[in-house]
Kinemage of the C-alpha trace (Angstrom):
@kinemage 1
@onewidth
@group {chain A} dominant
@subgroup {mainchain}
@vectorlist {calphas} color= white
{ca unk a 1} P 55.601 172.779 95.043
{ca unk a 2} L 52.973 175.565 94.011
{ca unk a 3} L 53.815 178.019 91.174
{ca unk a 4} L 54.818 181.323 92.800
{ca unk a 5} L 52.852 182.979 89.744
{ca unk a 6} L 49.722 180.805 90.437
{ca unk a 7} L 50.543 181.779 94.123
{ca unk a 8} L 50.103 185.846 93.160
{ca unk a 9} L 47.075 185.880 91.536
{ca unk a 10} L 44.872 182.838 93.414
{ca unk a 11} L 46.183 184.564 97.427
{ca unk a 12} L 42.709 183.923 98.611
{ca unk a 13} L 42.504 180.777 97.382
{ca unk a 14} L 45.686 179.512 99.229
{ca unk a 15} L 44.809 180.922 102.719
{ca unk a 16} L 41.807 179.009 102.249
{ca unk a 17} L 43.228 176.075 101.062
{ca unk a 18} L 45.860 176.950 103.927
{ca unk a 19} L 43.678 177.052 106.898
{ca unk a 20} L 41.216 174.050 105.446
{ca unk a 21} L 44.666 172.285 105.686
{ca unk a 22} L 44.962 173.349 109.554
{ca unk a 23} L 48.619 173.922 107.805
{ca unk a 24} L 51.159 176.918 109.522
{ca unk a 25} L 52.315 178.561 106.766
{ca unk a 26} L 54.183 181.764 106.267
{ca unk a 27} L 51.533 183.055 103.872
{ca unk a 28} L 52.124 186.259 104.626
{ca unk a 29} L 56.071 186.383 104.708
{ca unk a 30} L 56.152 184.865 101.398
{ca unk a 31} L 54.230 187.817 99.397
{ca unk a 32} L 55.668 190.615 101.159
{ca unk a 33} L 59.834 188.841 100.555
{ca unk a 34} L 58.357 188.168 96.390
{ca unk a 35} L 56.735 191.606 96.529
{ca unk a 36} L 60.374 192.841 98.106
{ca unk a 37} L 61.959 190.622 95.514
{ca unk a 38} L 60.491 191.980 92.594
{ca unk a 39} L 60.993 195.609 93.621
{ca unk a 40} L 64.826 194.661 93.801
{ca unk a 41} L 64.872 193.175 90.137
{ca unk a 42} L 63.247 196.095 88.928
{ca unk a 43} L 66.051 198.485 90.535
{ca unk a 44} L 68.819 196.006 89.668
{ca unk a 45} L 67.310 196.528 86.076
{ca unk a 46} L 67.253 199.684 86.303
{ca unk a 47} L 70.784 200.324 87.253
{ca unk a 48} L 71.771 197.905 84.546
{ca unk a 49} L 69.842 200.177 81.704
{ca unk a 50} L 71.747 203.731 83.808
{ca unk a 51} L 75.191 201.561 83.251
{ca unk a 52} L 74.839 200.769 79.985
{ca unk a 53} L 74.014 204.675 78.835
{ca unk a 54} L 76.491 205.805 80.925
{ca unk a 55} L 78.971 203.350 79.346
{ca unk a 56} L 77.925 204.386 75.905
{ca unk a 57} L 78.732 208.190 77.399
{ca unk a 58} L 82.491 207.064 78.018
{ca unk a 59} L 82.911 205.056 74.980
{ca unk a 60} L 82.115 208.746 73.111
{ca unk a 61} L 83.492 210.820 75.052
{ca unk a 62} L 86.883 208.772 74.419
{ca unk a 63} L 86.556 208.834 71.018
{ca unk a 64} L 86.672 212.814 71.740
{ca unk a 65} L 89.414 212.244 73.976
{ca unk a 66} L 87.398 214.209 76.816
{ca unk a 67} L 87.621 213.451 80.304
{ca unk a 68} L 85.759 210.423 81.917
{ca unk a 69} L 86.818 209.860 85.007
{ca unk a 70} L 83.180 211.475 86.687
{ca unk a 71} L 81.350 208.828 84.547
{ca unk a 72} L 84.029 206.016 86.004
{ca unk a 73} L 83.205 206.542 89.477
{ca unk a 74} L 79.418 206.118 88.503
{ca unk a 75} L 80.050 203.302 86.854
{ca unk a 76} L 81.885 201.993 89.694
{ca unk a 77} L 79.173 202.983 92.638
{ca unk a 78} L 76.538 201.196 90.398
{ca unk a 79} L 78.575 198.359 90.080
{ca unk a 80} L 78.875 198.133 93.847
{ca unk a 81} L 75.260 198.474 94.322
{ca unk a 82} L 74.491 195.512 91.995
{ca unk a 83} L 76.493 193.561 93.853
{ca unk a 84} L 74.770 194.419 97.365
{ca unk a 85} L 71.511 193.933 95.393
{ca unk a 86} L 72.717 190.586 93.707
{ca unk a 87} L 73.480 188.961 97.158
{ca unk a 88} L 69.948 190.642 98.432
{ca unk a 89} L 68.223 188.521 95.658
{ca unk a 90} L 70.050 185.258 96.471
{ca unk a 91} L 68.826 185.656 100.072
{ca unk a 92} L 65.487 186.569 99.175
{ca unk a 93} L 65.664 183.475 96.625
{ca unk a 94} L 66.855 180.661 99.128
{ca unk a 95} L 63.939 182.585 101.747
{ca unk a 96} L 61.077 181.867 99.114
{ca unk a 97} L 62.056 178.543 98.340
{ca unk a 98} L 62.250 177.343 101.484
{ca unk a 99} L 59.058 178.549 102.475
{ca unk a 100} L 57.512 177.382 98.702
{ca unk a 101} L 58.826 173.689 100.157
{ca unk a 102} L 56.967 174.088 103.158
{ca unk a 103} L 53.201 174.793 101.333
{ca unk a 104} L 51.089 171.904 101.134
{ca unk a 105} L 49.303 171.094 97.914
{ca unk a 106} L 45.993 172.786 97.298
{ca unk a 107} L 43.385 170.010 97.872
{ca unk a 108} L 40.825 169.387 94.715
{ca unk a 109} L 37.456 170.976 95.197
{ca unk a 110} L 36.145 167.313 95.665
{ca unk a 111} L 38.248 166.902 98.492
{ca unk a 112} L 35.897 166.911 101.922
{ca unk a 113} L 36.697 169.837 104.183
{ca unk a 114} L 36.853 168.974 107.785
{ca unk a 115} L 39.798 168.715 110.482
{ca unk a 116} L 40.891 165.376 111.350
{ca unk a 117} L 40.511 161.999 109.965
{ca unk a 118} L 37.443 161.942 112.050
{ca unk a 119} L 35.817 163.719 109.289
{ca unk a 120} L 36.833 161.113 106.242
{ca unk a 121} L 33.968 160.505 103.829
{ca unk a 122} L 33.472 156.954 103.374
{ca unk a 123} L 32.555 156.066 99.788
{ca unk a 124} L 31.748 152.374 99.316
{ca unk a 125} L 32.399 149.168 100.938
{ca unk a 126} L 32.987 145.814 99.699
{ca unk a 127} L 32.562 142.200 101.520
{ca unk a 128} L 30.891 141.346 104.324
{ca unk a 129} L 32.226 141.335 108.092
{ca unk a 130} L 32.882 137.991 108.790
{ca unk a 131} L 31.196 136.662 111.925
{ca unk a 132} L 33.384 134.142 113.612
{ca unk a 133} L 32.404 131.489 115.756
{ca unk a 134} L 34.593 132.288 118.748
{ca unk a 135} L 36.205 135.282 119.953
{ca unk a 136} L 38.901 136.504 117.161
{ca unk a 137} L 42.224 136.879 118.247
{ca unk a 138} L 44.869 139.510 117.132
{ca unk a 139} L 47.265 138.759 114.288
{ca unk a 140} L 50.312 138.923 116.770
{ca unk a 141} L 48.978 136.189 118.668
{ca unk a 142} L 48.040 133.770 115.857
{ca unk a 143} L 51.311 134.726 114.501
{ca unk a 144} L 53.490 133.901 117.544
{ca unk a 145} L 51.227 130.666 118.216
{ca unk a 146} L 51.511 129.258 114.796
{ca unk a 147} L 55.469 129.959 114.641
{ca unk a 148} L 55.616 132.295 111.970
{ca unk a 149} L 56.268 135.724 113.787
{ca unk a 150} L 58.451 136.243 115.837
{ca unk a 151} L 58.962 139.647 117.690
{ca unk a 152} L 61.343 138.583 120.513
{ca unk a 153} L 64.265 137.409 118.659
{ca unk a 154} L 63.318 140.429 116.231
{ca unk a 155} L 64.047 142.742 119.299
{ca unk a 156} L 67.149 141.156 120.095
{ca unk a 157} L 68.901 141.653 116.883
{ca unk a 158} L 67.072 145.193 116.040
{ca unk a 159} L 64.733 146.328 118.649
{ca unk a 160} L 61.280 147.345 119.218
{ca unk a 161} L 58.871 147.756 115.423
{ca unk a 162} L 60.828 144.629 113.840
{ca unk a 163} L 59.529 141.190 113.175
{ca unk a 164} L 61.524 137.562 111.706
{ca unk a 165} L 59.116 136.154 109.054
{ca unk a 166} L 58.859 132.211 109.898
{ca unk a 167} L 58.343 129.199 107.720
{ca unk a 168} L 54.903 129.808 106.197
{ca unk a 169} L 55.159 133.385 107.562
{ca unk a 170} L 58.176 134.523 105.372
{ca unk a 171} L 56.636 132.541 102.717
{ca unk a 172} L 53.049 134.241 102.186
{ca unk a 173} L 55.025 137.247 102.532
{ca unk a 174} L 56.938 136.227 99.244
{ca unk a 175} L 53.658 135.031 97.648
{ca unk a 176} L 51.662 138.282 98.621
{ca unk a 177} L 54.562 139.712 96.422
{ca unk a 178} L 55.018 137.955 93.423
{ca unk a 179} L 50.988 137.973 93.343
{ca unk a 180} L 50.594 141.019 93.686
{ca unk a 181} L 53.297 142.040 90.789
{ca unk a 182} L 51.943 139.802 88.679
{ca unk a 183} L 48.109 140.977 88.753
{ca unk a 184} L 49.404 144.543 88.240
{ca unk a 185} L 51.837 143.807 85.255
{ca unk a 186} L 49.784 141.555 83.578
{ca unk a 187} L 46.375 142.849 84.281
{ca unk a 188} L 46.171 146.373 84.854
{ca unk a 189} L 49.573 147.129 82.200
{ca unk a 190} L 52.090 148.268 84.616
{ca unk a 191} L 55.621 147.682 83.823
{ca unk a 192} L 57.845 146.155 86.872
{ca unk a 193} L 60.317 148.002 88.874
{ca unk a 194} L 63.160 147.023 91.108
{ca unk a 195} L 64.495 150.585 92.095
{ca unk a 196} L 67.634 151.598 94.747
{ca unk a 197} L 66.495 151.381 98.013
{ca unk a 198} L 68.627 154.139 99.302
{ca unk a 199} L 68.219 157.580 97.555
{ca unk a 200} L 69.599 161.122 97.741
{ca unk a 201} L 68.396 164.438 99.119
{ca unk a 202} L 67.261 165.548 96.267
{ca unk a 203} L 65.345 162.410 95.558
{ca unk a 204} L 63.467 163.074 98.635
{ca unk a 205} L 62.866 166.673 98.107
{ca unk a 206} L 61.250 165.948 94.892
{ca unk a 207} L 58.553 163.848 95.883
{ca unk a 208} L 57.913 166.402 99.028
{ca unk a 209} L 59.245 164.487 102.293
{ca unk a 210} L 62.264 166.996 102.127
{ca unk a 211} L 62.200 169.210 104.181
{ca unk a 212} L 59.461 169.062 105.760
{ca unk a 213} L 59.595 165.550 107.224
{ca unk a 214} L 63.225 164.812 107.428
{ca unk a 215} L 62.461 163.256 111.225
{ca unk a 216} L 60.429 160.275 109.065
{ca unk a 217} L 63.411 159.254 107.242
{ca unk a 218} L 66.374 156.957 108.173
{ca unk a 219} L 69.792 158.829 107.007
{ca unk a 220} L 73.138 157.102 106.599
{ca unk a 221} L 75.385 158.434 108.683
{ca unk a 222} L 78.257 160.566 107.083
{ca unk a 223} L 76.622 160.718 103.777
{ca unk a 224} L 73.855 162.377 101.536
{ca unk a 225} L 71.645 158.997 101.659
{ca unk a 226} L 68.304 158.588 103.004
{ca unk a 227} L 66.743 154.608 103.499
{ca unk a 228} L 63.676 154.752 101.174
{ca unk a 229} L 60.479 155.783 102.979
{ca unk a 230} L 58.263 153.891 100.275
{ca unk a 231} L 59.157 153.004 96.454
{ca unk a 232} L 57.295 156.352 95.391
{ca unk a 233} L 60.121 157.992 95.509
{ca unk a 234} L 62.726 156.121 93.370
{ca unk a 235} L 60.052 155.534 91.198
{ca unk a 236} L 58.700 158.855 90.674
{ca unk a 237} L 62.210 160.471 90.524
{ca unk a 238} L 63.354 157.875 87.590
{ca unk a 239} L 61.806 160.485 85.145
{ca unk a 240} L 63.226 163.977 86.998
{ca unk a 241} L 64.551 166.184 84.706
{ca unk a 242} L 62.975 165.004 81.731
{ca unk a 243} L 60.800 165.768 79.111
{ca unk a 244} L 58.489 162.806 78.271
{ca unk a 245} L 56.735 162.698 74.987
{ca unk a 246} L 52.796 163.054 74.998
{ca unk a 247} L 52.038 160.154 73.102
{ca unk a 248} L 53.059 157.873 75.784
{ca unk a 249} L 51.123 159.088 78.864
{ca unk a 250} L 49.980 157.595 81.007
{ca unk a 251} L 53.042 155.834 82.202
{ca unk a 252} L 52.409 153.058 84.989
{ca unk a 253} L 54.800 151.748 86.808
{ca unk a 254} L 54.769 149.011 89.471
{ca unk a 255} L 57.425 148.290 92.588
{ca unk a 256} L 58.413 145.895 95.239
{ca unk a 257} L 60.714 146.878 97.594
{ca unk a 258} L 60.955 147.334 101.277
{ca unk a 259} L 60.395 150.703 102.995
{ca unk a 260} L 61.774 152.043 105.800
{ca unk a 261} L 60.262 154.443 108.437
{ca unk a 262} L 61.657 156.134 111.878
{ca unk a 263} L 57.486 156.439 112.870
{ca unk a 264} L 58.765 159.600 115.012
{ca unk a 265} L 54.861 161.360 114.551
{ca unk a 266} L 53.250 157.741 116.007
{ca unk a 267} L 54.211 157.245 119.344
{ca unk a 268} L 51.805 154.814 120.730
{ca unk a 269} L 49.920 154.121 117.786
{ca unk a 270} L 50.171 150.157 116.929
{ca unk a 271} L 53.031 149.601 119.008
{ca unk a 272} L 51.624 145.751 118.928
{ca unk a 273} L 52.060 143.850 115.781
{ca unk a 274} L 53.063 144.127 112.581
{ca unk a 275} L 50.579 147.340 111.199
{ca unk a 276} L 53.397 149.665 111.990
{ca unk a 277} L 57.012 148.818 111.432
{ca unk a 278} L 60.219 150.471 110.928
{ca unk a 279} L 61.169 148.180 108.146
{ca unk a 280} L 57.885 146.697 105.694
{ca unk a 281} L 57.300 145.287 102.477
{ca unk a 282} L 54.947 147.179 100.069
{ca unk a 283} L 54.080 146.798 96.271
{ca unk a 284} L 53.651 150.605 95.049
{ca unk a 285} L 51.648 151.678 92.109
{ca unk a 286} L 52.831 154.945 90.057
{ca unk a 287} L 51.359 157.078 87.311
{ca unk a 288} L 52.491 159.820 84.899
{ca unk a 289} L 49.642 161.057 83.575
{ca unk a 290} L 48.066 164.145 81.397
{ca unk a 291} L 46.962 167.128 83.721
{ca unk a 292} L 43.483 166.679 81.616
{ca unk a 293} L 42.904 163.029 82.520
{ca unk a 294} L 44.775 162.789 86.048
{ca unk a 295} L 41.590 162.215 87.820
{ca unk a 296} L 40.295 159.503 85.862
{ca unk a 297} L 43.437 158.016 86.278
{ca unk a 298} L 42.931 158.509 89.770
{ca unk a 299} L 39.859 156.275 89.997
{ca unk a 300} L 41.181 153.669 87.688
{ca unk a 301} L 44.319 153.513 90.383
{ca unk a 302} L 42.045 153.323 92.619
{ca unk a 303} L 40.299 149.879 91.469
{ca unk a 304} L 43.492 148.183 90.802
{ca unk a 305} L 44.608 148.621 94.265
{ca unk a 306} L 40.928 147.186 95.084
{ca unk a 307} L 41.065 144.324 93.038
{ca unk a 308} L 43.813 143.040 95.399
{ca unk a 309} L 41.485 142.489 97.916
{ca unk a 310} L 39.173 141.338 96.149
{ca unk a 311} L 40.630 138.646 94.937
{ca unk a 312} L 42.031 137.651 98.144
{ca unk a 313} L 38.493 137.666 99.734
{ca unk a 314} L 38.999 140.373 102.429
{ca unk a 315} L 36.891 142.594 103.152
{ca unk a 316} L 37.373 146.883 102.950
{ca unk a 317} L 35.688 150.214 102.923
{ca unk a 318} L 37.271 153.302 100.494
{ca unk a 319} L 37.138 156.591 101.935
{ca unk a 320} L 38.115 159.944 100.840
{ca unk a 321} L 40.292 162.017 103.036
{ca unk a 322} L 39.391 164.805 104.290
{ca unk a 323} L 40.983 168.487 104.285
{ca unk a 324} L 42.795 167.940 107.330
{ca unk a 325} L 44.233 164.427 107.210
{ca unk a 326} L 45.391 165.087 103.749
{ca unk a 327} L 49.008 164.041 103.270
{ca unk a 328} L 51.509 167.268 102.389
{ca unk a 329} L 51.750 166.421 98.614
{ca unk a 330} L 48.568 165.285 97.804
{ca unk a 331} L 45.614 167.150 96.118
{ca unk a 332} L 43.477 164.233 96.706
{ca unk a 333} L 43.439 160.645 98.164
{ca unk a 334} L 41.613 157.733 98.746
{ca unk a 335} L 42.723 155.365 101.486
{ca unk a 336} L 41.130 151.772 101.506
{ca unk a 337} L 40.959 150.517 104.771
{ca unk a 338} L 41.121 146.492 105.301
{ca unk a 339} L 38.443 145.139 108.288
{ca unk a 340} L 40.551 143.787 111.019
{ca unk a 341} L 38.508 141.375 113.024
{ca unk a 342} L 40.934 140.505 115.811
{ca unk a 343} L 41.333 144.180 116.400
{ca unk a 344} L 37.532 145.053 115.422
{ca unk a 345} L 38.492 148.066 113.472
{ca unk a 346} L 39.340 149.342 110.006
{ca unk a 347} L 42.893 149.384 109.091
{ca unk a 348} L 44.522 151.698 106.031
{ca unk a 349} L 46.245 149.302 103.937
{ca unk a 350} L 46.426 151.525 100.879
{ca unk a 351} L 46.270 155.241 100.269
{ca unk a 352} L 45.839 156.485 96.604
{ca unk a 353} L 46.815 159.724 95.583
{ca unk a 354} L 46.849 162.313 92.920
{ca unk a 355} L 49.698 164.473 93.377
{ca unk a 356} L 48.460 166.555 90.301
{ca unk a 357} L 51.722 168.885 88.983
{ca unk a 358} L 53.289 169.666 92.809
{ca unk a 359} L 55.662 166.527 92.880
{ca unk a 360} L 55.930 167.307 88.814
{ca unk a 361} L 57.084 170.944 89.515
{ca unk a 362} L 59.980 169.963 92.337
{ca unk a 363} L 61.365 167.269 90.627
{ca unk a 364} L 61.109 169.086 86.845
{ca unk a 365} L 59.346 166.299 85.436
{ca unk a 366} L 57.394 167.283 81.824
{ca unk a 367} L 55.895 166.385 78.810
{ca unk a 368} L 56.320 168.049 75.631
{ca unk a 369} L 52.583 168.540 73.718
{ca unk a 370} L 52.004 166.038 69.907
{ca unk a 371} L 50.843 169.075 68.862
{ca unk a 372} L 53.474 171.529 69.627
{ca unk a 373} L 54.130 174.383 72.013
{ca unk a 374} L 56.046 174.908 75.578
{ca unk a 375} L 56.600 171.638 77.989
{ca unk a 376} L 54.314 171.264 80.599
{ca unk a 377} L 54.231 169.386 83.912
{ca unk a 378} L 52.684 166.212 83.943
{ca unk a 379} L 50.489 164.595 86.862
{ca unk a 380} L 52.081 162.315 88.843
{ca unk a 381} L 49.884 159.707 91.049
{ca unk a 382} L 50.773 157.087 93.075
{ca unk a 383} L 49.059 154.158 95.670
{ca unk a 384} L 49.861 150.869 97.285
{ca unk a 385} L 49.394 148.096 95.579
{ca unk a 386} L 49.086 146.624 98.472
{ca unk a 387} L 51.239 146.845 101.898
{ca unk a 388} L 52.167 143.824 102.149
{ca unk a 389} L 52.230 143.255 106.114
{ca unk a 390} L 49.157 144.757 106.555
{ca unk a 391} L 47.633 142.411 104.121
{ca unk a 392} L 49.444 139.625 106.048
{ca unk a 393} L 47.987 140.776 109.286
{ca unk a 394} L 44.367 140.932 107.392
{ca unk a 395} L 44.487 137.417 106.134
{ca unk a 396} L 45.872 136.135 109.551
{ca unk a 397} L 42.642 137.818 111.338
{ca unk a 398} L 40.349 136.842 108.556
{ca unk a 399} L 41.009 133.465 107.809
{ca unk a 400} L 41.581 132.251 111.516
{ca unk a 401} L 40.070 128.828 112.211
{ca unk a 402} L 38.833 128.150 115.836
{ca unk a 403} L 41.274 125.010 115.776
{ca unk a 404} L 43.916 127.948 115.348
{ca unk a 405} L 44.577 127.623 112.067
{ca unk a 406} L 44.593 130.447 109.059
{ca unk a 407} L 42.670 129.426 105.620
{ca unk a 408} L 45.229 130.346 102.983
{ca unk a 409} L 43.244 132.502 100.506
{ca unk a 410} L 42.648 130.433 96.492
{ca unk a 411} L 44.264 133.543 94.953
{ca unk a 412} L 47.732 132.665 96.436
{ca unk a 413} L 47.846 128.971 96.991
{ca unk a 414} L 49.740 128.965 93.295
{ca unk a 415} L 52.513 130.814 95.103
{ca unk a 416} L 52.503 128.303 98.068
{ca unk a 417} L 52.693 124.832 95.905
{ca unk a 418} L 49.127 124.390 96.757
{ca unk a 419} L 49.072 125.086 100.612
{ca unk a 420} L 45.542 125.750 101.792
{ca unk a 421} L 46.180 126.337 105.498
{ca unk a 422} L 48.592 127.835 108.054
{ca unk a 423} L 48.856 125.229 110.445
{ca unk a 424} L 51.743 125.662 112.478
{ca unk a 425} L 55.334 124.382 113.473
């Protein structure tokens, strides 16, 4: 959420920022209801200063024994006009934060301008495209011929956008995991997390998918809690309301859990397959960090997401979002896209993103200067660490053999007792 203040005095800056977005926003409404709100606290003020002298009138005039029954009814007529202008304020209060919720973040002046995702910046690749023998196949089909997918049975006992993990299947899923913890824990210094899975409203509303995108989320029914969209926001809310002592920023924290999505906005998109699932796995990186360093924690977030990938051999590109594809919260992001060669495109399997102080301001999250002075609101950054079905699907598509087989990558044969290839039933 953007500081109504900042708002005031930088009005040029958000309609830019605004329309760069491709955003609808009620720019306009909002400054003319806080202009209208301000007037009113400046007459309920003043009332409150013509009460008080008129009170002190009574109070000596009784002493005198004089009449005050004229000053009374004064008293009485402001007292009813407060209260009209009390309620007027709570209106105009609930008004401007809803329409505060619905802002976007302002994106960082590094941020590419441009409408669509069409107009990402690519920023450096890494690995080469393999070149296969024989035509690649699509993950869903290596899956469902080696055993270890299986969407049918999925559909019957959920529907469509679910998958049973088979054998090996369910088992480089657990790997993928427990490797990927492990690198960032004891490589990169993140301490683990095993959050709730199932959060409240204001959970959500801190971290910025409430309101806004309450069709994304997955509500239980007769009560006031939402199926996590991704571990970013447990995580991030484990510190709302607090005040977190200088000295020990940057805080890095590191999740598994599962993360569930309704996918209302992406009708059509990957309908085959695994890339897009009501219910996936991810491992989720997240930072609270000082406002002054936030961007070099950015690109340090950045590489640890990378050195998944790395290690596991596959192949990716980085590229910087642009203007217009920018998620709601974010100021700025990096997604790293994973080369699918059964599908012959580039597929996000991480996004990294510096949230700077808008997730910070919602949720009330600060830290309180070595040095002295009032709290401020710390930068709060977060990224997957990876997906971990996408980076199934990319090692399926990879790694496939002509024979039909998948080469298990070194980095995770520890996890599988030594297995060095998917084989089949």
């Amino acid at each position: 959420m953007l500081d109504i203040k900042w708002i005031r005095e930088n009005i040029d800056i958000l309609r830019t920022a605004v329309s760069n977005r491709g955003a609808s926003v009620s720019v306009d409404e909002l400054i003319t209801i806080d202009r209208e709100r301000r007037e009113t606290i400046q007459e309920v003020e003043e009332l409150r200063n013509r009460r008080n002298s008129i009170t002190e009138e009574i109070a000596r005039l009784m002493r005198e024994k004089a009449d005050t029954s004229e000053l009374r009814e004064r008293v009485r007529l402001i007292n009813d006009r407060l209260h009209e202008l009390e309620a007027i304020l709570k209106e105009k209060d609930r008004t401007i934060e809803g329409i505060l919720a619905s802002i976007p973040n302002i994106p960082h002046v590094s941020v590419p301008i441009g409408k669509d995702s069409s107009e990402n910046v690519t920023i450096k690749r890494h690995g080469e495209i393999p070149k296969l023998d024989f035509p690649p196949i699509p993950h869903w089909d290596i899956g469902t011929r080696l055993g270890i997918l299986d969407f049918e049975r999925a559909a019957k006992i959920s529907g469509a956008r679910f998958c049973v993990f088979v054998g090996m299947g369910a088992r480089i899923e657990r790997a993928l995991i427990s490797f990927m913890l492990d690198l960032h824990t004891s490589r990169h210094g993140y301490t683990e997390i095993l959050p709730p899975f199932i959060v409240n409203e204001r959970s959500l509303v801190g971290t910025g998918q409430l309101p806004k995108f309450a069709e994304d989320l997955f509500k239980l029914e007769d009560h006031g809690y939402y199926l996590i969209p991704t571990a970013e926001v447990p995580v991030t809310n484990l510190h709302r309301d607090e005040i977190l002592e200088e000295k020990y920023l940057t805080v890095k924290y590191v999740a598994w859990t599962p993360c569930f999505r309704s996918e209302a906005g992406s009708y059509g998109r990957d309908t085959r397959g695994i890339v897009r699932q009501h219910q996936f796995n991810k491992v989720e990186l997240v930072k609270f960090s000082h406002p002054e360093n936030s961007y070099e924690e950015l690109e340090n977030l950045l590489l640890d997401a990378e050195e998944v990938l790395q290690q596991l051999g596959l192949p990716y590109r980085v590229v910087s979002l642009c203007t217009g594809d920018l998620g709601f919260s974010a100021a700025k992001t990096y997604d790293i896209e994973v080369w699918l060669p059964g599908q012959a495109r580039f597929c996000e399997i991480s996004s990294c993103s510096n949230f700077e102080d808008f997730q910070a301001r919602r949720a009330n999250i600060r830290f309180r200067p070595s040095k002295g002075g009032k709290a401020r609101f710390v930068h709060t950054l977060n990224g997957s660490g990876l997906a971990v079905g996408r980076t199934v699907v990319a090692i399926l598509e990879n790694f496939q053999q002509e024979d039909g087989s998948v080469v298990i990558p070194e980095a995770l044969r520890p996890y599988l007792k030594g297995s060095n290839r998917i084989t089949g039933p």
